[in-house]
TORVEX-135477 format. One record per atom (N, C-alpha, C, O): residue number from 0; residue in one letter; atom name; x, y, z. Coordinates in nm, 2 decimals, always signed. Layout:
<pts>
NUM | A | CA | X | Y | Z
...
</pts>
This chain:
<pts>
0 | X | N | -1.59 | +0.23 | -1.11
0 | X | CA | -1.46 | +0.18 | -1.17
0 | X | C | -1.38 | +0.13 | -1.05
0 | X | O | -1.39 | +0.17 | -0.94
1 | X | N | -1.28 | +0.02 | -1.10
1 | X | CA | -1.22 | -0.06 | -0.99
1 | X | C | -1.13 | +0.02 | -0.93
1 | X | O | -1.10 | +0.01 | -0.81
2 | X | N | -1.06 | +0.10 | -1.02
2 | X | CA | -0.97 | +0.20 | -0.97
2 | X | C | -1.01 | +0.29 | -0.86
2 | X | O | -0.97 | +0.28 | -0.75
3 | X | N | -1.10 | +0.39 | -0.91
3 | X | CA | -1.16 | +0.50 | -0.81
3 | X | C | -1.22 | +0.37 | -0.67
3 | X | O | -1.25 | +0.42 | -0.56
4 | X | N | -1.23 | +0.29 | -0.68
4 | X | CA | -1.28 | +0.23 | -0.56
4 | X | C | -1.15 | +0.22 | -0.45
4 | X | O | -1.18 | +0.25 | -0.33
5 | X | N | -1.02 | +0.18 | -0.49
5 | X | CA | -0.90 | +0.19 | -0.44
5 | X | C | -0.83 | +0.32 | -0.43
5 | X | O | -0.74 | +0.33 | -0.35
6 | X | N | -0.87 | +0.42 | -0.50
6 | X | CA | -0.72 | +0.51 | -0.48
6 | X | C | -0.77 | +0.61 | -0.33
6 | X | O | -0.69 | +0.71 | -0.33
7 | X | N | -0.85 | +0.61 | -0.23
7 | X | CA | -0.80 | +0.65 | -0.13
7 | X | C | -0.72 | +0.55 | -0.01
7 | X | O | -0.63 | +0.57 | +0.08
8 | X | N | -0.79 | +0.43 | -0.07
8 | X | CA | -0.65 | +0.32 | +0.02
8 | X | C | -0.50 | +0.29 | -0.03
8 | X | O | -0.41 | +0.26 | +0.05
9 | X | N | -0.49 | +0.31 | -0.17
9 | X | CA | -0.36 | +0.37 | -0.25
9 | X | C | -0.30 | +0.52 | -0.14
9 | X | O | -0.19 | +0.54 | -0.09
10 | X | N | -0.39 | +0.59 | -0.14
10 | X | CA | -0.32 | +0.75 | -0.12
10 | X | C | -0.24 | +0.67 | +0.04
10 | X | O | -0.12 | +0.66 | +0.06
11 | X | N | -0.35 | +0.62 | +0.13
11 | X | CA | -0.33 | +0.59 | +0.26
11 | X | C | -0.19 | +0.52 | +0.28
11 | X | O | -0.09 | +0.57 | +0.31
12 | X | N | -0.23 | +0.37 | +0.25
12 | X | CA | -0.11 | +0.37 | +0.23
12 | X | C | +0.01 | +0.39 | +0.21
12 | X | O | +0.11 | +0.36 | +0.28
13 | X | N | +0.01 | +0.44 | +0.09
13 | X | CA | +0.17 | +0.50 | +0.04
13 | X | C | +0.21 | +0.65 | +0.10
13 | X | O | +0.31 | +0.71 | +0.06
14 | X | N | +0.12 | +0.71 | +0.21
14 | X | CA | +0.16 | +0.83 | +0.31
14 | X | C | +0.16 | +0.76 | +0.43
14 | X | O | +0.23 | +0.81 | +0.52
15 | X | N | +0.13 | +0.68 | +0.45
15 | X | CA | +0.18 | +0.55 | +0.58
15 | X | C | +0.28 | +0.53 | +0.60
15 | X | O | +0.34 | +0.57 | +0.70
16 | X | N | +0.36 | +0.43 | +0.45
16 | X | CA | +0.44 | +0.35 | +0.45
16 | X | C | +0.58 | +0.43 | +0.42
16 | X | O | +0.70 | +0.39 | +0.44
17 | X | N | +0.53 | +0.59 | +0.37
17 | X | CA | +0.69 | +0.70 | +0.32
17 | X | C | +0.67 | +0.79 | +0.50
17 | X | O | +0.77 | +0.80 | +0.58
18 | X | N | +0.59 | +0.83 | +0.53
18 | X | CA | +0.58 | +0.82 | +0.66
18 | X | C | +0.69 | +0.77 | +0.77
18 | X | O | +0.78 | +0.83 | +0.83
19 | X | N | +0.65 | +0.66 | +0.77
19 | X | CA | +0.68 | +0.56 | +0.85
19 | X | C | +0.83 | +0.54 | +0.86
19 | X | O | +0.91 | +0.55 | +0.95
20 | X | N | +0.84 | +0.48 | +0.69
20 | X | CA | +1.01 | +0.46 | +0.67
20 | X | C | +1.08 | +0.59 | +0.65
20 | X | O | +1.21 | +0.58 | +0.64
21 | X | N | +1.03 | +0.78 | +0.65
21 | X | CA | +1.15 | +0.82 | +0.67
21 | X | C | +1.12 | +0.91 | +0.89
21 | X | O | +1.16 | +1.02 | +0.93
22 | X | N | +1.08 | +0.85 | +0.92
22 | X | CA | +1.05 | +0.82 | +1.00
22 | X | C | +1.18 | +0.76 | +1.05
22 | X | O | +1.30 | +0.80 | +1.07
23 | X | N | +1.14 | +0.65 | +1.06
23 | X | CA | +1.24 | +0.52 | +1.11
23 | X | C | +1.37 | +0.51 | +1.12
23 | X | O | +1.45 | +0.47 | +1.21
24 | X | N | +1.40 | +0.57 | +0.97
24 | X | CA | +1.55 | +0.57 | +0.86
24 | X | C | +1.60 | +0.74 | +0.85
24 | X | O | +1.66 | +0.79 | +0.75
25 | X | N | +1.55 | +0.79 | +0.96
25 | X | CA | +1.57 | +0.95 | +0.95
25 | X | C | +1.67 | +1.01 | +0.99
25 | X | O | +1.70 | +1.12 | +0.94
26 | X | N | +1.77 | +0.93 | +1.10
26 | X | CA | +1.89 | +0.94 | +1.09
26 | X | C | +1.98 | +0.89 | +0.96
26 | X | O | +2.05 | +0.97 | +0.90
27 | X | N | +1.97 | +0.80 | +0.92
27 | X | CA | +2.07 | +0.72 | +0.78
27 | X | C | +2.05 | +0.83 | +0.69
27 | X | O | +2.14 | +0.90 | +0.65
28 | X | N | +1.88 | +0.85 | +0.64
28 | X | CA | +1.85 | +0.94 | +0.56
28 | X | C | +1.90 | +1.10 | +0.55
28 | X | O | +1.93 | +1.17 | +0.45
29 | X | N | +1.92 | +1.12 | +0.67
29 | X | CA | +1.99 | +1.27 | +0.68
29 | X | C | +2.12 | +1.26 | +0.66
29 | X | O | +2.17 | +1.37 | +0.63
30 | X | N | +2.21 | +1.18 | +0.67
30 | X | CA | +2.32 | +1.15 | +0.59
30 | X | C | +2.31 | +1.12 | +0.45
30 | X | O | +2.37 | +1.18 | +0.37
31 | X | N | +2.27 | +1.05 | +0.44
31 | X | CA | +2.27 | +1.04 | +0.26
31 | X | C | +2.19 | +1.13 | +0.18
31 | X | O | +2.23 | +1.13 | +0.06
32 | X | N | +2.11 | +1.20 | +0.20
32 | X | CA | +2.02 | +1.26 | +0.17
32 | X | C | +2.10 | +1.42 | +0.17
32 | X | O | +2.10 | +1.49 | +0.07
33 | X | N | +2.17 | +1.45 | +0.29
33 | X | CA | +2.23 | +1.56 | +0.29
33 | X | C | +2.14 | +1.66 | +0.36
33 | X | O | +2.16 | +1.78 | +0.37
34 | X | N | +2.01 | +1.60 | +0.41
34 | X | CA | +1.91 | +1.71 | +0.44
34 | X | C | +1.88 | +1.72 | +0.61
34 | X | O | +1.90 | +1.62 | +0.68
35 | X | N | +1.85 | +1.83 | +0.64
35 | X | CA | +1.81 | +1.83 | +0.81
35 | X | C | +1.75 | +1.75 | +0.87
35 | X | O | +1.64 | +1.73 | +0.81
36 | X | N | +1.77 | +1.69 | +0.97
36 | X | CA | +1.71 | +1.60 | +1.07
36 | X | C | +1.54 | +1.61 | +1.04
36 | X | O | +1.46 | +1.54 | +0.99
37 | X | N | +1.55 | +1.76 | +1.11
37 | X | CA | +1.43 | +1.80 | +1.10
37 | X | C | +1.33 | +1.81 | +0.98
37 | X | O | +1.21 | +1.81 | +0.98
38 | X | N | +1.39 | +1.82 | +0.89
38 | X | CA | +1.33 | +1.85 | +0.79
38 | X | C | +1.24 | +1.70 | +0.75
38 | X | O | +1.12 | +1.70 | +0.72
39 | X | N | +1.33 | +1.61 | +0.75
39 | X | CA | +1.28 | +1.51 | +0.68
39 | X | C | +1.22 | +1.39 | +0.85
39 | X | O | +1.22 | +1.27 | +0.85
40 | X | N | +1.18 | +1.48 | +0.95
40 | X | CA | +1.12 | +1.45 | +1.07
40 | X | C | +0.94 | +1.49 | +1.03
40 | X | O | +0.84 | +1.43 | +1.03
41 | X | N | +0.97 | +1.65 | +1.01
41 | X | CA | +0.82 | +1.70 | +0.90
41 | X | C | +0.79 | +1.65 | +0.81
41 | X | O | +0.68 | +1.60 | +0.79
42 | X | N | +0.86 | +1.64 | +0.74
42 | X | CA | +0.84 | +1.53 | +0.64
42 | X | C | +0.75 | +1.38 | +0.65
42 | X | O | +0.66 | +1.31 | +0.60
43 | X | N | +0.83 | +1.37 | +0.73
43 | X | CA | +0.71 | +1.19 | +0.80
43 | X | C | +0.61 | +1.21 | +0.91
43 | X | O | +0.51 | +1.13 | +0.93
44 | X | N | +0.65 | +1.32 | +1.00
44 | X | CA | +0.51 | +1.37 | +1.04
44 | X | C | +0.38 | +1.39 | +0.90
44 | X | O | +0.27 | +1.34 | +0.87
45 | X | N | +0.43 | +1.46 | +0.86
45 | X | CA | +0.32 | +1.53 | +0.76
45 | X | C | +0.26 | +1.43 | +0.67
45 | X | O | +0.14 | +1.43 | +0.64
46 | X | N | +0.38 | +1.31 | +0.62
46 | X | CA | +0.29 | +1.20 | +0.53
46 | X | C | +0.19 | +1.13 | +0.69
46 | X | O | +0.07 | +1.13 | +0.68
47 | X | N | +0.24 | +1.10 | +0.78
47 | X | CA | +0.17 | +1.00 | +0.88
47 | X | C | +0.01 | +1.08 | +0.91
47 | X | O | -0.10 | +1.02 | +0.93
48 | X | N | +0.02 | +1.23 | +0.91
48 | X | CA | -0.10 | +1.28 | +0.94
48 | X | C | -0.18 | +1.30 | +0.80
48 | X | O | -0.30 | +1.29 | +0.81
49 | X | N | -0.12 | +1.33 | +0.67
49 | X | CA | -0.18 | +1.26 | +0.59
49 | X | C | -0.29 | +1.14 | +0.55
49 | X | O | -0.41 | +1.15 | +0.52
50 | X | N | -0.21 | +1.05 | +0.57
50 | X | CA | -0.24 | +0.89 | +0.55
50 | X | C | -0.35 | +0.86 | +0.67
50 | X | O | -0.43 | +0.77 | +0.66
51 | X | N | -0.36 | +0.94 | +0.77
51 | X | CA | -0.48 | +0.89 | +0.89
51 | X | C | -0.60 | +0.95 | +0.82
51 | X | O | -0.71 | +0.91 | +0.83
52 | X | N | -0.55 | +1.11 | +0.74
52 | X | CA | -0.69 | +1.15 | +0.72
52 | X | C | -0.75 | +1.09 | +0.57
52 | X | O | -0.87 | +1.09 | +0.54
53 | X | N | -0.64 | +1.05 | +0.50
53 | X | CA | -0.71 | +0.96 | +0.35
53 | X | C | -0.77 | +0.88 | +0.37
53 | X | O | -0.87 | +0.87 | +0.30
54 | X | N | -0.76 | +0.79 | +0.49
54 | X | CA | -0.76 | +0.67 | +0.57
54 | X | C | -0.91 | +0.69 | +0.64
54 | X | O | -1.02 | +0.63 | +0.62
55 | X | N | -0.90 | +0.78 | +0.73
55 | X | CA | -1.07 | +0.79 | +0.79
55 | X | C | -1.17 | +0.84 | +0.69
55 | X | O | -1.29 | +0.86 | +0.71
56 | X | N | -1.08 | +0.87 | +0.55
56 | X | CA | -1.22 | +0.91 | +0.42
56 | X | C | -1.19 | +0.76 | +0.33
56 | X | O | -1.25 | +0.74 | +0.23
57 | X | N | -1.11 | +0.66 | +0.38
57 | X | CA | -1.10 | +0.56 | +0.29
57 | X | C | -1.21 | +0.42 | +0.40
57 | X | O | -1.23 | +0.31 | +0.37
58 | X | N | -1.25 | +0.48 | +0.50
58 | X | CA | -1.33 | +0.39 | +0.55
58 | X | C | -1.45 | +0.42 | +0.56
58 | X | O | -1.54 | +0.34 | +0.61
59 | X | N | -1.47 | +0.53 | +0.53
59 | X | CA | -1.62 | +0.59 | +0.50
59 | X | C | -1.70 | +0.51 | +0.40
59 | X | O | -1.69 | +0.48 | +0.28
60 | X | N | -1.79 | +0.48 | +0.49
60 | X | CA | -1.94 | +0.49 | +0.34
60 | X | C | -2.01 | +0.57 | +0.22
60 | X | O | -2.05 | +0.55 | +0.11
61 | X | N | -1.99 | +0.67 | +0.31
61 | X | CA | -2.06 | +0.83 | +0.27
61 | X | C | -1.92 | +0.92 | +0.31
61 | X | O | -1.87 | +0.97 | +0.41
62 | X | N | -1.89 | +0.93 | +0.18
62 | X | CA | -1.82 | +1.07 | +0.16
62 | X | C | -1.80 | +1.18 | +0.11
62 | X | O | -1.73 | +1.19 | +0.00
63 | X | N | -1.87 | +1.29 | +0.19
63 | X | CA | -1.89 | +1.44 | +0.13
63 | X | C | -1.77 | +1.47 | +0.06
63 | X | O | -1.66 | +1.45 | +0.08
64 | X | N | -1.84 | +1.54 | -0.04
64 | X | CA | -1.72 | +1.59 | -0.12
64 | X | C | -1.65 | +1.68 | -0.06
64 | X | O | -1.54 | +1.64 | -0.07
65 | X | N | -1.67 | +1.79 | +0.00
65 | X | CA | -1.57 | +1.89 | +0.06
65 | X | C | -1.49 | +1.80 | +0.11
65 | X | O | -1.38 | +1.83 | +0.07
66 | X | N | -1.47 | +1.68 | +0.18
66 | X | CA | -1.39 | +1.63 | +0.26
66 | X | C | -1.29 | +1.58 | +0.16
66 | X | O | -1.17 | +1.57 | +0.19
67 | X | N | -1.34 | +1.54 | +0.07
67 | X | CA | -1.25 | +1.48 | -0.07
67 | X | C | -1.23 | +1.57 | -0.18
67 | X | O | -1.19 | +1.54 | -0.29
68 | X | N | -1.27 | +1.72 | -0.12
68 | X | CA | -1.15 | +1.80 | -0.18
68 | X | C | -1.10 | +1.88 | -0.07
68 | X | O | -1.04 | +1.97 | -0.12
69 | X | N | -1.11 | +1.87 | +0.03
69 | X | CA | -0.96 | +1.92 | +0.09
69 | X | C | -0.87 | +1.78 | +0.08
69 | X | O | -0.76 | +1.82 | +0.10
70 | X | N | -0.86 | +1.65 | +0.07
70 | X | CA | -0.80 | +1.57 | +0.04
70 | X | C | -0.71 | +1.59 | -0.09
70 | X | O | -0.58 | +1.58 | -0.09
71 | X | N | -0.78 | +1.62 | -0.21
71 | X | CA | -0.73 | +1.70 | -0.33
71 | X | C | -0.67 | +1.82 | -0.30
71 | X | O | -0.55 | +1.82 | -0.34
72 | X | N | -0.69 | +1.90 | -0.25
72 | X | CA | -0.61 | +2.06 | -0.21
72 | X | C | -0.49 | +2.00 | -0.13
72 | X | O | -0.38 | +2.06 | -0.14
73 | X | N | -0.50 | +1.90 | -0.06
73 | X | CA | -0.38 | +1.90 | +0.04
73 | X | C | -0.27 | +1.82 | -0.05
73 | X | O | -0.15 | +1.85 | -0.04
74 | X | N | -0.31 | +1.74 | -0.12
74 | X | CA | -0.25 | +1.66 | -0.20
74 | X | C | -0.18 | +1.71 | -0.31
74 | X | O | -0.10 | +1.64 | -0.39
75 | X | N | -0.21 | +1.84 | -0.30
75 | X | CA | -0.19 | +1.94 | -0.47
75 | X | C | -0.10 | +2.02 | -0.38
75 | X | O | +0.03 | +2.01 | -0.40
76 | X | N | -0.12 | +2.09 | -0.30
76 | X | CA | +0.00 | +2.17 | -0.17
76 | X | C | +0.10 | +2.06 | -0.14
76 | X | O | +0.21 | +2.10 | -0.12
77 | X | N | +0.09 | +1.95 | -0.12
77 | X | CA | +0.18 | +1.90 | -0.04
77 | X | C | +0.29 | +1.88 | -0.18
77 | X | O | +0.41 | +1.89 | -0.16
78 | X | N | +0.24 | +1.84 | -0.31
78 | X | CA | +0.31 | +1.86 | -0.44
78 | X | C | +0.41 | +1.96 | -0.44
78 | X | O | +0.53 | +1.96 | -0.47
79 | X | N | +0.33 | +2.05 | -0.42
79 | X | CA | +0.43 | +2.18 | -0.44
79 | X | C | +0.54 | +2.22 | -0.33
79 | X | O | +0.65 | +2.28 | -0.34
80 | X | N | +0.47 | +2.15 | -0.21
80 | X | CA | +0.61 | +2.20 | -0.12
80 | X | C | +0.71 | +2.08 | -0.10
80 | X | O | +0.81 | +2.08 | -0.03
81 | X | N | +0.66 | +1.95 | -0.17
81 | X | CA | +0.80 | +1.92 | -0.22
81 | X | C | +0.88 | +1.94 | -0.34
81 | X | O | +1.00 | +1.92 | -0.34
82 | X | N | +0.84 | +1.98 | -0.43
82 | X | CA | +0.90 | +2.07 | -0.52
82 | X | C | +0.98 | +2.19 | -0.46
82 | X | O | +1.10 | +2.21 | -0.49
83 | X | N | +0.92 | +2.26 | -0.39
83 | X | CA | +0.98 | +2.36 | -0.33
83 | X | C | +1.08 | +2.33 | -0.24
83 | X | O | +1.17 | +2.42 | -0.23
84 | X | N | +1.10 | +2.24 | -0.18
84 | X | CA | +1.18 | +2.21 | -0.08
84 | X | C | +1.29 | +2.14 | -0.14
84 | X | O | +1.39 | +2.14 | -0.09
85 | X | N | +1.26 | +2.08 | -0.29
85 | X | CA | +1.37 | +2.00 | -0.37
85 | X | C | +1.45 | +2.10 | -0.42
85 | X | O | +1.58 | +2.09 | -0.41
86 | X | N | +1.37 | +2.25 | -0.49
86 | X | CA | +1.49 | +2.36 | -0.53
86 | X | C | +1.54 | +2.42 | -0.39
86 | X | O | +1.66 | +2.43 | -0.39
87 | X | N | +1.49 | +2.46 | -0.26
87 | X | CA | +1.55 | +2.52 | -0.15
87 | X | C | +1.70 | +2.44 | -0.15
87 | X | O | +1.81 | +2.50 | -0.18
88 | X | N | +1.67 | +2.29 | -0.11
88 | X | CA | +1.81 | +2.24 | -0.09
88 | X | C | +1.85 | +2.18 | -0.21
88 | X | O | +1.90 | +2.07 | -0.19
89 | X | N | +1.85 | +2.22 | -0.35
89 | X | CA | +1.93 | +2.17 | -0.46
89 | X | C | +2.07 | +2.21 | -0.47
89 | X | O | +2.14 | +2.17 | -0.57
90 | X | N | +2.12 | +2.27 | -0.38
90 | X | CA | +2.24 | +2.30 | -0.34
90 | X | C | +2.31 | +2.19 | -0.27
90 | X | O | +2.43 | +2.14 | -0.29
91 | X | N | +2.24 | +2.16 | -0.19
91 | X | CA | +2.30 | +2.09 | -0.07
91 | X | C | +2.29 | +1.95 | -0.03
91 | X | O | +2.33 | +1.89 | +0.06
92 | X | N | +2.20 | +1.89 | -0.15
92 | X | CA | +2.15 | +1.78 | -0.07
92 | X | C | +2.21 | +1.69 | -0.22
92 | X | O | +2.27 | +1.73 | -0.32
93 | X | N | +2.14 | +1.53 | -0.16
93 | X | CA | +2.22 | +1.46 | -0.30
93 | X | C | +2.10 | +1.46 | -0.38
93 | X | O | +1.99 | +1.51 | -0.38
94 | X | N | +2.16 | +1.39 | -0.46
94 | X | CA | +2.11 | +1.35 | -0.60
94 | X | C | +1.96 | +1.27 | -0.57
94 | X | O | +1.84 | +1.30 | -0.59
95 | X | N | +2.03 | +1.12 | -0.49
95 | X | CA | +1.90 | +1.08 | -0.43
95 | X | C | +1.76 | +1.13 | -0.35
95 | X | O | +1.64 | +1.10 | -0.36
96 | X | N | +1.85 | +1.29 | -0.24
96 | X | CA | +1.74 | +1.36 | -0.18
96 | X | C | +1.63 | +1.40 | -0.29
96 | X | O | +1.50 | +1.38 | -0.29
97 | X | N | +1.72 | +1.46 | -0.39
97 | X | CA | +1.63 | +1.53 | -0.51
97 | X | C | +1.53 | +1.45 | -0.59
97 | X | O | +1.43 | +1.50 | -0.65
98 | X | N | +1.57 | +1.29 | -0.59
98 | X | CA | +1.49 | +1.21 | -0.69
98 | X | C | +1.37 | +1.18 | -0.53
98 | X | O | +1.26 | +1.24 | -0.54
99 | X | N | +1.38 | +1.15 | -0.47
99 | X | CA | +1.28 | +1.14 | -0.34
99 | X | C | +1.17 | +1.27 | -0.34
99 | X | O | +1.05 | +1.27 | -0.36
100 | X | N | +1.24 | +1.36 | -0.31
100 | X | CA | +1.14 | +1.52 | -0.32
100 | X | C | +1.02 | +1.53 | -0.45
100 | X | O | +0.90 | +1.55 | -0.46
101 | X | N | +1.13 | +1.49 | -0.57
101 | X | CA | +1.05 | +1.50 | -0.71
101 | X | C | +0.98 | +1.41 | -0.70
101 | X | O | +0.86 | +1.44 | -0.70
102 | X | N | +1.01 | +1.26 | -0.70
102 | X | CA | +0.93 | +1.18 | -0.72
102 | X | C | +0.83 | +1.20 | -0.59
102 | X | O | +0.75 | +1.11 | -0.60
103 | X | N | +0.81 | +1.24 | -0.53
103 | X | CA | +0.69 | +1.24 | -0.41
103 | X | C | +0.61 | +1.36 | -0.47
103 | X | O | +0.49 | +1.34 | -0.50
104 | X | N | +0.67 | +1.47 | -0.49
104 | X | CA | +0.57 | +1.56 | -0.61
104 | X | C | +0.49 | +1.50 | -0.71
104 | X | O | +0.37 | +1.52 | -0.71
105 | X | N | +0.56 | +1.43 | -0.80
105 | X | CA | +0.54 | +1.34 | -0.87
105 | X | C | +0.42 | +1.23 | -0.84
105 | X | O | +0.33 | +1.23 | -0.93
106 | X | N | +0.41 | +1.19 | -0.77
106 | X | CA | +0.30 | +1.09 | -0.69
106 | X | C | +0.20 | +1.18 | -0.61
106 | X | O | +0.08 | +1.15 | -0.65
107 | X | N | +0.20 | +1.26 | -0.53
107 | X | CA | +0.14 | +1.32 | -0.48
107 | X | C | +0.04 | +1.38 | -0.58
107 | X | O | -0.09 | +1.38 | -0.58
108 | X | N | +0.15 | +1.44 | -0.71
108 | X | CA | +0.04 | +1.56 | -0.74
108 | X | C | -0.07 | +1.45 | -0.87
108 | X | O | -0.19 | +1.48 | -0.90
109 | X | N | -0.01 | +1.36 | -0.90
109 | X | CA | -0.10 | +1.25 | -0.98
109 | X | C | -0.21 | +1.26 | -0.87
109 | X | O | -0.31 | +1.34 | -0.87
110 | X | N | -0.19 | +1.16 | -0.75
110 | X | CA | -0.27 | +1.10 | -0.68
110 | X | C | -0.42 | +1.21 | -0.69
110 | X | O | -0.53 | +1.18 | -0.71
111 | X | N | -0.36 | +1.38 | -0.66
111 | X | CA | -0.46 | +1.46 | -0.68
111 | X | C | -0.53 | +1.48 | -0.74
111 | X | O | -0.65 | +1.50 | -0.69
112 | X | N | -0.49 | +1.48 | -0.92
112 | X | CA | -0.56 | +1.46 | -1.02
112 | X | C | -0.64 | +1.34 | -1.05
112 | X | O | -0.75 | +1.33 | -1.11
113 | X | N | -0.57 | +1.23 | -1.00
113 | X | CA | -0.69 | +1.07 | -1.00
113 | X | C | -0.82 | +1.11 | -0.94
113 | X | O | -0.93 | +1.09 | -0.99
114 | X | N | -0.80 | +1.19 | -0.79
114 | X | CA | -0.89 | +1.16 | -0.69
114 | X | C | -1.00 | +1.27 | -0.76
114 | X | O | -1.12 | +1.24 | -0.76
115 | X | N | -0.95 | +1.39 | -0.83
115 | X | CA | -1.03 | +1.48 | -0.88
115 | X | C | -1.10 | +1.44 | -1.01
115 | X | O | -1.21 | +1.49 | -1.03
116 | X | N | -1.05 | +1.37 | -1.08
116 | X | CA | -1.12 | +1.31 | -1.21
116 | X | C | -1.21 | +1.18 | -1.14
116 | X | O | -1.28 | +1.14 | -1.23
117 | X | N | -1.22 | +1.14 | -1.06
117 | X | CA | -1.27 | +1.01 | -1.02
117 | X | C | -1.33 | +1.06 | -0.86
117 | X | O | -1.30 | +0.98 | -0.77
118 | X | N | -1.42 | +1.18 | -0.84
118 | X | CA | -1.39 | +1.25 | -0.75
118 | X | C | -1.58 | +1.20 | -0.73
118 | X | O | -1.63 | +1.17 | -0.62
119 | X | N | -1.66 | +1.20 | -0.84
119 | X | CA | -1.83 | +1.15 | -0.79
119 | X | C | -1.79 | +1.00 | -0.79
119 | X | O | -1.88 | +0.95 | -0.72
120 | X | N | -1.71 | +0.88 | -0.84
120 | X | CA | -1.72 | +0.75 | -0.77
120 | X | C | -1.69 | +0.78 | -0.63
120 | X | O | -1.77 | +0.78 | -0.55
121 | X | N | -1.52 | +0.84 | -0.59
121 | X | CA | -1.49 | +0.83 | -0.48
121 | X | C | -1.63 | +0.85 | -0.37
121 | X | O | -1.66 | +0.78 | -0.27
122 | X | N | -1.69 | +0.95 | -0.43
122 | X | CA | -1.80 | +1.02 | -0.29
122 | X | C | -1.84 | +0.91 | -0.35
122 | X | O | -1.74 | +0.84 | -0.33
123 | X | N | -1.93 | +0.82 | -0.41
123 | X | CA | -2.03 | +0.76 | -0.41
123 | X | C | -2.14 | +0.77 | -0.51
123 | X | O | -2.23 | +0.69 | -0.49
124 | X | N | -2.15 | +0.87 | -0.62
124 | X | CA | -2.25 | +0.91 | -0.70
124 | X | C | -2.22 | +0.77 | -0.78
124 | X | O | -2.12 | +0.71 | -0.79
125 | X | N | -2.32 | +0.74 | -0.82
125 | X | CA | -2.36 | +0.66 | -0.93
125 | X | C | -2.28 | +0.68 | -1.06
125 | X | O | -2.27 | +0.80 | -1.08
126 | X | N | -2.23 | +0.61 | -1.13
126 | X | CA | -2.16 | +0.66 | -1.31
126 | X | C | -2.27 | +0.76 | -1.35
126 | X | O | -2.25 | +0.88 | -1.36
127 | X | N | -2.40 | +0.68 | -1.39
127 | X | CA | -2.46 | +0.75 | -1.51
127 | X | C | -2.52 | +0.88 | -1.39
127 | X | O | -2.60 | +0.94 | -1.46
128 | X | N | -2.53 | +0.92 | -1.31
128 | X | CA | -2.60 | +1.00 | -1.29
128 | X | C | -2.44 | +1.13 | -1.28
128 | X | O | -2.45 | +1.25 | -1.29
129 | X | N | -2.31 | +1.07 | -1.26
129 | X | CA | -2.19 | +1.13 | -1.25
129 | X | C | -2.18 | +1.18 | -1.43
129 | X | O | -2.14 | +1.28 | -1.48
130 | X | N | -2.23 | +1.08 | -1.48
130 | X | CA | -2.22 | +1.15 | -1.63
130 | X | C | -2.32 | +1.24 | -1.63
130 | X | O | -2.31 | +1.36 | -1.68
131 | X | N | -2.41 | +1.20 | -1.59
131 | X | CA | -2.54 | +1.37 | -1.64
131 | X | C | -2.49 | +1.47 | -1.59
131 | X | O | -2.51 | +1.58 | -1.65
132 | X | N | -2.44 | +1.45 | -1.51
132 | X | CA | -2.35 | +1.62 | -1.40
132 | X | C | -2.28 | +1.68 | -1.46
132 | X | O | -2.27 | +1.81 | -1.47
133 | X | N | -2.20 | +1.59 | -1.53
133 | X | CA | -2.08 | +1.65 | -1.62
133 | X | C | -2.07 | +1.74 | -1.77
133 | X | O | -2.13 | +1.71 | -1.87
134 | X | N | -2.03 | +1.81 | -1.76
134 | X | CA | -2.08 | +1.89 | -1.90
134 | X | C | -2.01 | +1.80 | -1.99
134 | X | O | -1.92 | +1.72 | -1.95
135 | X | N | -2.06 | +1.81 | -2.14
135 | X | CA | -2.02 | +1.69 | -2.26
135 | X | C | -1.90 | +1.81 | -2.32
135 | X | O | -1.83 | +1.78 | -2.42
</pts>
């Protein structure tokens, strides 16, 4: 499927590119946002180290599955501790901080579920032999 052929350069990307920009914009963003320097410093560390390792499983030929499910486990944790981190500072932070945290849960925790339903194209199995595997 055309999709499962793309979604670990999907994942890469878009932990690159949120990376990168709160990164960059991490001063402005800690003002508008209402949230710690630091916090949202982890934050773009953790997407940037992210996105290198989607990235060295998105240029692979051969990709073992363990490696593309700890890609899935990280992607399903990293869900949750933006969730978690959206109620920690639901006090304190804005509206925007909150739609950023959620919607990255939001994305994240999809991305997980794509990669896990689409998880024998990702490695490389064949459809019909990904269908015999599968219980009916």
């Amino acid at each position: 499927m055309l999709v499962a052929r793309h979604l670990l350069w999907i994942d890469s990307a878009a932990a690159a590119t949120a990376g990168t920009s709160v990164l960059l914009l991490g001063a402005w963003l800690s003002e508008v946002y209402r949230l710690p320097p630091g916090l949202l410093q982890f934050i773009g560390a953790v997407n940037l180290l992210y996105a290198s390792y989607s990235f060295s499983l998105a240029i692979r030929r051969d990709r073992p599955r363990s490696l593309l499910y700890l890609l899935v486990l990280g992607n399903a944790l990293w869900a949750g501790a933006c969730v978690a981190m959206a109620l920690q500072f639901a006090g304190d932070s804005s509206l925007l901080a909150q739609a950023h945290l959620f919607g990255e849960a939001l994305f994240v925790g999809t991305l997980a579920a794509c990669e896990w339903r689409r998880r024998e194209q990702i490695c490389g199995l064949p459809a019909r032999a990904a269908a015999l595997r599968s219980p009916a």
